[in-house]
ZAMARGU-4260 file (C-alpha; in steps of 0.2 Angstrom, whole numbers, plus 5000, padded with zeros to 4 digits):
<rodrens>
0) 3937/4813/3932 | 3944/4808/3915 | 3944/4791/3907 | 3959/4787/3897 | 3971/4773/3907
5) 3983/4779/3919 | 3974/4796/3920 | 3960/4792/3929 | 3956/4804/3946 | 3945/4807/3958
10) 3940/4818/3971 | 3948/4816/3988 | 3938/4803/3998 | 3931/4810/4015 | 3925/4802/4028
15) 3906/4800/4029 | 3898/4804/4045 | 3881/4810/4054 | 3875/4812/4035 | 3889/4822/4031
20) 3907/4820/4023 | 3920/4824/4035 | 3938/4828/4031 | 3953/4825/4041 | 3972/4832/4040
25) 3982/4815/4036 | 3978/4807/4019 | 3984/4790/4010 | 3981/4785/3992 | 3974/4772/3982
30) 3981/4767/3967 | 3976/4760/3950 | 3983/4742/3948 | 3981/4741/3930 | 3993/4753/3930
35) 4001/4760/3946 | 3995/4776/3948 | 3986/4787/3959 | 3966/4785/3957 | 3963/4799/3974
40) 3967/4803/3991 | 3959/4797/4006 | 3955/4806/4021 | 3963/4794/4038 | 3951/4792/4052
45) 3959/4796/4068 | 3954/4792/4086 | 3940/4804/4088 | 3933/4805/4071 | 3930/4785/4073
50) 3923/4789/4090 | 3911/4805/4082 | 3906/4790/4069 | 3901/4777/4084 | 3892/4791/4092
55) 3884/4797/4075 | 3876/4777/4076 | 3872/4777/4093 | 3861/4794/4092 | 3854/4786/4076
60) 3851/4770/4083 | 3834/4773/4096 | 3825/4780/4078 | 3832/4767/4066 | 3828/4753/4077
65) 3810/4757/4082 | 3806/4760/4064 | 3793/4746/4057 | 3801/4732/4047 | 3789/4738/4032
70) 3796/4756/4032 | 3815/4751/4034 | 3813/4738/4019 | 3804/4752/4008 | 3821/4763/4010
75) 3832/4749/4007 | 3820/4743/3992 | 3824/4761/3986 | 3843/4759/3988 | 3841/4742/3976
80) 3834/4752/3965 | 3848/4767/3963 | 3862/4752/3963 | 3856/4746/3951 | 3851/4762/3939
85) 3871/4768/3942 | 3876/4750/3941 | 3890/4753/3927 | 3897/4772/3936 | 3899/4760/3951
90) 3907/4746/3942 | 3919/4758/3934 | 3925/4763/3950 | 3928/4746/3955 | 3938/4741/3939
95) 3949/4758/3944 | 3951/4752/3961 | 3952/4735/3960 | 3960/4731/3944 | 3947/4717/3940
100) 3938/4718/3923 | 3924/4729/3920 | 3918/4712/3913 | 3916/4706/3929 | 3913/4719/3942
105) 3897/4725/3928 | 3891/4708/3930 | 3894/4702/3944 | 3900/4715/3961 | 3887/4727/3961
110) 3874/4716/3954 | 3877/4701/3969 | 3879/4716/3980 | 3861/4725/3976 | 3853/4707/3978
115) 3859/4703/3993 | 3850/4720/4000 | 3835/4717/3990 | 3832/4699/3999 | 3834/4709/4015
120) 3824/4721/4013 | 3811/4708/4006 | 3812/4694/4022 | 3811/4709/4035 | 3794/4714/4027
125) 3787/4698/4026 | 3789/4693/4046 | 3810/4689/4045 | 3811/4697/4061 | 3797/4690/4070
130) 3801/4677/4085 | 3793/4661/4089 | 3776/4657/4101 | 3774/4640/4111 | 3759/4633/4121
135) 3770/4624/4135 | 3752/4621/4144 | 3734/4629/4144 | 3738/4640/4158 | 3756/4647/4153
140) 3764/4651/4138 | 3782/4658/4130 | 3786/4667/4116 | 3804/4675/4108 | 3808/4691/4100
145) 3822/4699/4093 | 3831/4715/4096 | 3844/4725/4084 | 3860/4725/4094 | 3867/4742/4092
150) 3880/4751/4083 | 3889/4738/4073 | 3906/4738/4064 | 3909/4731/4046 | 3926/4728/4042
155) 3928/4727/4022 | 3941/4717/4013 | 3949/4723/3995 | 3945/4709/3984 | 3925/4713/3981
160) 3922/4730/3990 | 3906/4736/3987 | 3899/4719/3988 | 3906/4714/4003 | 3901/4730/4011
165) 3881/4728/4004 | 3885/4709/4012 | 3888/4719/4027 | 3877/4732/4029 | 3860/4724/4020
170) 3856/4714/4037 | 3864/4726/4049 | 3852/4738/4044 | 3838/4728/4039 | 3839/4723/4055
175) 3840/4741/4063 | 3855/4743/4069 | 3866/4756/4063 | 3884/4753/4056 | 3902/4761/4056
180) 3910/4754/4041 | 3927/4755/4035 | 3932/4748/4019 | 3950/4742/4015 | 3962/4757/4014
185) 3968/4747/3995 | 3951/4747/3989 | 3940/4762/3997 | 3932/4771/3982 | 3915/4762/3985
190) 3912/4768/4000 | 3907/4787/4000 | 3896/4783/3987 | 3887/4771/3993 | 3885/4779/4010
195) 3878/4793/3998 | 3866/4781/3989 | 3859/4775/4008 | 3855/4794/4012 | 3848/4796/3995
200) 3836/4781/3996 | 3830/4789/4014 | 3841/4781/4029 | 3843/4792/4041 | 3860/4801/4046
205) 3869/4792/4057 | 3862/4774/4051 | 3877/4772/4040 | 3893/4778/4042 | 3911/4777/4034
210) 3926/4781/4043 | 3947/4776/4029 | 3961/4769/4034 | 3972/4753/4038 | 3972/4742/4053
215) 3976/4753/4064 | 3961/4763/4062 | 3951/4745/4061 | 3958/4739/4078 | 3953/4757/4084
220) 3934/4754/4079 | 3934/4733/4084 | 3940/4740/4103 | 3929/4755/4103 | 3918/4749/4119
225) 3902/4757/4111 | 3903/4744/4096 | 3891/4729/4098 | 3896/4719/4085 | 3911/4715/4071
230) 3908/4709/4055 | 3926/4706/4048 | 3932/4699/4030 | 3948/4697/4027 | 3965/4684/4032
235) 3963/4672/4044 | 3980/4679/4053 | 3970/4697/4056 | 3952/4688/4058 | 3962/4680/4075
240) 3967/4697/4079 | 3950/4704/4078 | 3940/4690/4083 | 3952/4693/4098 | 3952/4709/4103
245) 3931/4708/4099 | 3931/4695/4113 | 3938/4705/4125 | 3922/4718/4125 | 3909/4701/4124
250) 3905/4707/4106 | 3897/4696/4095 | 3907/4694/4078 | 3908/4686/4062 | 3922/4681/4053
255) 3925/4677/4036 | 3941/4674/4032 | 3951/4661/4020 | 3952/4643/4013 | 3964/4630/4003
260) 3950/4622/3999 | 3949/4606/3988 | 3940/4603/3971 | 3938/4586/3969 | 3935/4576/3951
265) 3930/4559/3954 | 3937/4545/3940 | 3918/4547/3932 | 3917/4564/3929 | 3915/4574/3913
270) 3931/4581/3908 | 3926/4599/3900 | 3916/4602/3914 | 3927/4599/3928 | 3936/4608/3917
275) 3928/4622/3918 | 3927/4621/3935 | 3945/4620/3939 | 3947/4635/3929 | 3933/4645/3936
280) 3939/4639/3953 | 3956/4647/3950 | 3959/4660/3938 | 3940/4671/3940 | 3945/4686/3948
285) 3963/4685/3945 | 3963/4672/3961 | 3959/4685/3971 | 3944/4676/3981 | 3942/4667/3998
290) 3933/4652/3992 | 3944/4645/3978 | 3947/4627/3974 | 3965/4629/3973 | 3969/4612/3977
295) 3963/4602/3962 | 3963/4584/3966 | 3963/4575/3948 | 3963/4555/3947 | 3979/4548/3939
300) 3967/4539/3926 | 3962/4555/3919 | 3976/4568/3922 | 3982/4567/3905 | 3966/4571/3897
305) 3963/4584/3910 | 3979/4593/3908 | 3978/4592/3889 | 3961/4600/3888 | 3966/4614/3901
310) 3981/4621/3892 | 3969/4621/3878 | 3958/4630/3886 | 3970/4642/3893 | 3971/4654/3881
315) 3954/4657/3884 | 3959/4669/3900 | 3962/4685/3893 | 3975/4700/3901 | 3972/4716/3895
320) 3965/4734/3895 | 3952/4730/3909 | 3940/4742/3903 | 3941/4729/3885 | 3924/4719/3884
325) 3937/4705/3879 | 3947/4705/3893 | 3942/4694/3909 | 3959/4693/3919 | 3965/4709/3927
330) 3980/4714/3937 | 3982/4709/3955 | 3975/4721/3968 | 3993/4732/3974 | 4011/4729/3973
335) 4013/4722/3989 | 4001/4709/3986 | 4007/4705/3968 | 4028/4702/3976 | 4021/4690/3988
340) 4011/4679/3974 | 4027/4679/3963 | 4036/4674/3979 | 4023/4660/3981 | 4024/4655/3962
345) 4045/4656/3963 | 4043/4643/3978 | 4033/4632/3970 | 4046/4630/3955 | 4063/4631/3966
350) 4058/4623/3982 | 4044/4612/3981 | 4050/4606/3963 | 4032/4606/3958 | 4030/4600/3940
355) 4025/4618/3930 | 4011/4616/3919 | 4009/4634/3914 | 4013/4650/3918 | 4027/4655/3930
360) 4037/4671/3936 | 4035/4686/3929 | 4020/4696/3920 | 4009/4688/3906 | 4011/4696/3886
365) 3997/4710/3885 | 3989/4719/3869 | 3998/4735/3863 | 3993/4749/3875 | 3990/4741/3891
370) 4003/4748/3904 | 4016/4737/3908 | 4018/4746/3925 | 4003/4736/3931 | 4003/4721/3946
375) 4002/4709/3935 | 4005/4690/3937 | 4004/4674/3925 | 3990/4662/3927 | 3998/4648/3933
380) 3996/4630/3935 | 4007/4617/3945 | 4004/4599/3942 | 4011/4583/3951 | 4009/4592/3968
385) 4009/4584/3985 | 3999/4587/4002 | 4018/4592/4009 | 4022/4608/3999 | 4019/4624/4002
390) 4010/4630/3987 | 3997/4614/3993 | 3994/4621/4010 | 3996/4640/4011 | 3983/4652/4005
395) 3990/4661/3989 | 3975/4671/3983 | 3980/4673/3967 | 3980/4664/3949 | 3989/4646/3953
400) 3982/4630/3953 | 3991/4614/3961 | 3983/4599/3953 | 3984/4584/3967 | 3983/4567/3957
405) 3979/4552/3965 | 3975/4535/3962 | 3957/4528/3961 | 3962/4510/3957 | 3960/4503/3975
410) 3944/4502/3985 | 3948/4512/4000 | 3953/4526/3987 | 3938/4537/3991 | 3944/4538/4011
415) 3959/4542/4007 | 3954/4557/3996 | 3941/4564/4008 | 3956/4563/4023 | 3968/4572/4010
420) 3956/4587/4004 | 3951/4589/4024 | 3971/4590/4029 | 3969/4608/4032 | 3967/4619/4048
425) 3954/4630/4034 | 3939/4623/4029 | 3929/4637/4021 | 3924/4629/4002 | 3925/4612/3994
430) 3916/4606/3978 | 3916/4590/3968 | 3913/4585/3952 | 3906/4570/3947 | 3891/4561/3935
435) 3886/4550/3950 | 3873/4563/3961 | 3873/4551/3976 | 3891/4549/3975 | 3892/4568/3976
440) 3881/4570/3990 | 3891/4557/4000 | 3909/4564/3998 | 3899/4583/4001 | 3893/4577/4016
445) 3910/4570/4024 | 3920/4587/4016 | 3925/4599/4031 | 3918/4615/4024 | 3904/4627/4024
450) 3900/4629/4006 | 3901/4616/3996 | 3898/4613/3979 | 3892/4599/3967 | 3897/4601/3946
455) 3900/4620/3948 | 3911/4630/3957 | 3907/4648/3966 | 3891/4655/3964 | 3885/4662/3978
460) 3867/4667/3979 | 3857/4681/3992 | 3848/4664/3998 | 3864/4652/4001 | 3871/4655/4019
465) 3891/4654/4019 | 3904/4656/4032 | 3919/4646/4036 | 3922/4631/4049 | 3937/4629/4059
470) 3950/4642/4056 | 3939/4649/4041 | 3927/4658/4051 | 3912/4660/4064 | 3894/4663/4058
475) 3888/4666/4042 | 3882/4679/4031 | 3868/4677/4019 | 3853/4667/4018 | 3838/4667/4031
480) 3852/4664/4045 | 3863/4679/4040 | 3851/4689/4048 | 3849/4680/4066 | 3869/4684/4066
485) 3863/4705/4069 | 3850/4703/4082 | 3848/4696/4100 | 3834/4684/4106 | 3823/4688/4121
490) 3814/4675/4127 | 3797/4679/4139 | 3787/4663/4149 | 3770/4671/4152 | 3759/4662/4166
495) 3742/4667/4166 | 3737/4655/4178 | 3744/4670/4193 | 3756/4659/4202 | 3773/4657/4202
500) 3769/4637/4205 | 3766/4626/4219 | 3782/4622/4228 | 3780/4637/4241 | 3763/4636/4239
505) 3759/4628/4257 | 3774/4639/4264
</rodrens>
């Protein structure tokens, strides 16, 4: 592959199967966003290569799975370790495919990505499988244990590939079950290598497996009667959809989907930092994540100072050549995605009548030699939005901010707020931002999300459970409970007394 922008290539992308890359007739493209071109081809999974990749798990899966915690976590351990040496090849490949800043997906995607399978690998070996014993009286006892579930699909979304695919495959093979994994057919570059990185490190062939395409070729693996499980992260409108068709075969899922979740500055709160906040909740990653705080609820006492120091600080986001140290806002992911943000933005100016902060239609001013053929947008801010409009209530996923103000003069205000950020069928992330700690934790508490926030926006940590309530998922993924969500409980009442009991005793 070559490096200059708009020439960048690389090999065709085969499917990845039994341990061995596996090519098939039909072929898509991905494409660079920075500056619409072709980055490779990608072989298309078809009917029986999807089945060939179940069956691959399912030969796999009696070896894997009776392999002691202590030995699976030293082969993970040793997949950390080669993340993290090729770290920056891998995060290049993610700025080609993605379009986000090597800034970012340096620091951050295959970083998150390697500690989330670090902190697997690390609980398995120190008794995270291990069930639970119970003295129920001196004669009889009962004890649990948990059981991998079998050949799992893991359905990837585009915005953070590789990490969302580590999120994925971490506990599912921790765990010992094997996995078919197909990434999203706009952002598949990550997965070859890492199922190449998994044999490397030691897991056997057939553990992990990777099998391109679009939906179709996702609704082909979700139905597959030989799947146990689906792990999907994506929209809430194809979550359904999966969730759906999952239900039909009594697998067990997981869904992560979206959110229009609130971020909420109280009257007290420190201005530069919920600032910051705002910001980061809004225009990291070009928009282009599932927990945003896109929904900024400002009180009227301090809108002014509020907007003021944000359109200072806007010219702190940074378009550009996304391989540029300086640079921290990239293109958005494809062309489709990019028309349907402008479509979003041109709705908020012409219908809604939303006051326009910042930003607008069209693509932001970028330095000499940056393609202008790129999906770009304008970070954008509306301000005097209402609960009503559309740009307040419908997931975007991209760079625009509505900022909700609302009066904190009478005494009932709080109630009022914490009705007005719950007002949505979604209810995967909230935050607040405030100097007043037990204030905080009072508003978190009555919030209708599952991660939450206090003076900070986003992180998300190997140890922090997160998964969506309402529409915004089932399950989580993370933390010590992610891994309950690949196993299955057994539970076994021993009594050693040699009786069954006494109420047919006398028969």
């Amino acid at each position: 592959m070559s490096s200059p922008q708009g020439q960048m290539k690389y090999e065709q992308q085969p499917l990845f199967i039994g341990g061995q890359r596996h090519k098939t007739t039909n072929t898509f493209q991905t494409i660079d966003p920075a500056c619409n071109t072709p980055l490779a081809d990608i072989c298309q999974a078809d009917k029986a290569s999807i089945h060939a990749a179940v069956e691959a798990g399912k030969n796999a899966f009696p070896s894997w799975s009776a392999t002691p915690p202590m030995e699976r976590s030293r082969i993970l351990l040793r997949a950390v370790k080669l993340l993290r040496e090729r770290n920056d090849e891998l995060a290049t490949i993610e700025t080609h495919d993605t379009g986000k800043p090597f800034t970012e997906t340096s620091t951050v995607d295959v970083v998150t990505g390697a500690d989330v399978l670090e902190y697997y690998a690390n609980l398995i070996a120190s008794g995270g499988l291990n069930g639970e014993t119970t003295q129920l009286r001196p004669d009889a006892w009962m004890y649990t244990t948990k059981a991998p579930l079998g050949v799992c699909a893991g359905i990837g979304a585009w915005n953070y590939p590789i990490q969302i695919a580590l999120w994925k495959s971490a506990p599912c093979l921790a765990a010992g079950n094997c996995m078919v994994y197909k990434p999203s057919e706009f952002t598949p570059l990550h997965a070859l290598k890492l199922a190449e990185i998994y044999m490397k490190a030691g897991v056997p062939p057939g553990v992990f497996n990777v099998v391109q395409g679009a939906g179709d070729v996702g609704a082909l693996l979700t139905s597959h009667p030989g799947i146990a499980k689906v792990s999907f992260t994506g929209q809430v409108s194809t979550g359904a959809k999966v969730a759906s068709s999952a239900a039909s075969g009594m697998k067990y899922v997981t869904m992560e989907l979206g959110g229009k979740s609130p971020c909420i500055i109280l009257p007290d709160a420190n201005v530069e930092d919920a600032v910051d906040g705002a910001m980061m909740a809004n225009f990291f990653s070009t928009g282009q994540v599932c927990t945003n705080g896109t929904r900024v609820f400002v009180p009227e006492s301090i809108l002014p100072a509020f907007e003021k120091r944000l359109l200072e600080k806007m010219v702190h986001v940074r378009p550009g050549d996304v391989m540029d140290p300086s640079t921290n806002f990239g293109p958005l992911v494809s062309e489709v995605h990019s028309q349907k943000v402008q479509k979003y933005i041109a709705h908020g100016i012409e219908i809604d009548k939303a006051k326009l902060l910042y930003g607008g239609l069209g693509k932001p001013t970028l330095p000499p030699g940056v393609s202008p053929n790129g999906f770009w947008v304008r970070p954008t801010i509306f301000t005097n939005c209402t609960d009503t409009m559309l740009i307040a209530r419908e997931e975007i996923f991209g760079p625009v901010m509505c900022i909700l103000p609302y009066p904190a003069h009478h005494p009932s205000y709080l109630s009022s707020l914490i009705r007005r950020a719950n007002d949505t069928s979604m209810g995967l992330a909230a935050g607040v931002f405030t100097r007043d700690i037990d204030l905080a934790h009072k508003v978190v508490a009555q919030l209708q999300a599952g991660i939450t926030w206090v003076n900070t926006w986003g992180e998300s940590p190997a140890e922090m459970p997160v998964g969506g309530w309402k529409m915004s998922g089932l399950g989580v993924e993370n933390g010590r409970r992610g891994l309950e969500g690949w196993v299955r409980n057994k539970s076994t009442l021993v009594e050693m007394g040699g009786t069954v009991g006494t109420v047919f005793a006398k028969l």
